[in-house]
N, C-alpha and C positions, 0 to 999 in steps of 0.2 A: 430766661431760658431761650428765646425767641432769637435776641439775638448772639447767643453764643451756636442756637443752631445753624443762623445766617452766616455767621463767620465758618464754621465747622464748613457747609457748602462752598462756601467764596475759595478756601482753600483747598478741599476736593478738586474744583473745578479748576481752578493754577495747577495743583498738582499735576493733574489729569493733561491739560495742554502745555504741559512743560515735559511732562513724559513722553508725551505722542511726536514732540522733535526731536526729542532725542532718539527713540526708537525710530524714527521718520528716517533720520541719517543713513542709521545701520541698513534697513531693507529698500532703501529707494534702488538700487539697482534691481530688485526682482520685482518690485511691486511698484504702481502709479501711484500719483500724487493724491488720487479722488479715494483707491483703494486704501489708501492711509489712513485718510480723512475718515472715510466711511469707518471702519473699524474702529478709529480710535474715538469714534461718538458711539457706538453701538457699547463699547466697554465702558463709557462716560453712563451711556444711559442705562446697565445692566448697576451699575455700583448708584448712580444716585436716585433711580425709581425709588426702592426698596425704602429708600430712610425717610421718602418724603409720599410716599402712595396714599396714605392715608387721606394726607391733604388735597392730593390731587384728586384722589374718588371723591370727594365731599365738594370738590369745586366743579366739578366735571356733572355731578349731579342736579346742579343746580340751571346746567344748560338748556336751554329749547334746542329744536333744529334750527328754528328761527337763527338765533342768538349763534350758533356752532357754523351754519352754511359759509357766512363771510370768513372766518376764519379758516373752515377748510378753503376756499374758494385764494385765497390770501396766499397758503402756503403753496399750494400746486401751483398757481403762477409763480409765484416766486420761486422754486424749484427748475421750473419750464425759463423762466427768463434767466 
């Protein structure tokens, strides 16, 4: 089951960044490259939370601040740079 759910996401995720160029093509005259982007992760993240929350709450709970600060501290630079 495990890995049919991994394959089930793998292809979500192709799917999902094969749609977002093609739809990319159609609106790049009214909209930016970043506003693309942006949208087309926020629709990513709206369809593959839901099927995998469970596991992220049970993972997520198992964090300190300790354990979470570097990894916040990680992505905002990484964002920033």
């Amino acid at each position: 089951m495990k890995r049919f759910s991994g394959m089930l996401y793998l292809l979500l995720g192709f799917a999902l960044a094969g749609t977002s160029a093609v739809a990319a093509r159609f609106v790049s005259g009214t909209l930016g490259p970043f506003t693309i982007t942006a949208a087309s992760l926020f629709f990513a993240l709206l369809l593959l939370l839901p099927l995998n929350a469970r596991a992220l709450a049970r993972y997520l709970r198992g964090f300190t601040f300790r354990a979470f600060f570097p990894l916040l501290l990680q992505a905002a630079l990484g964002i920033v740079l």
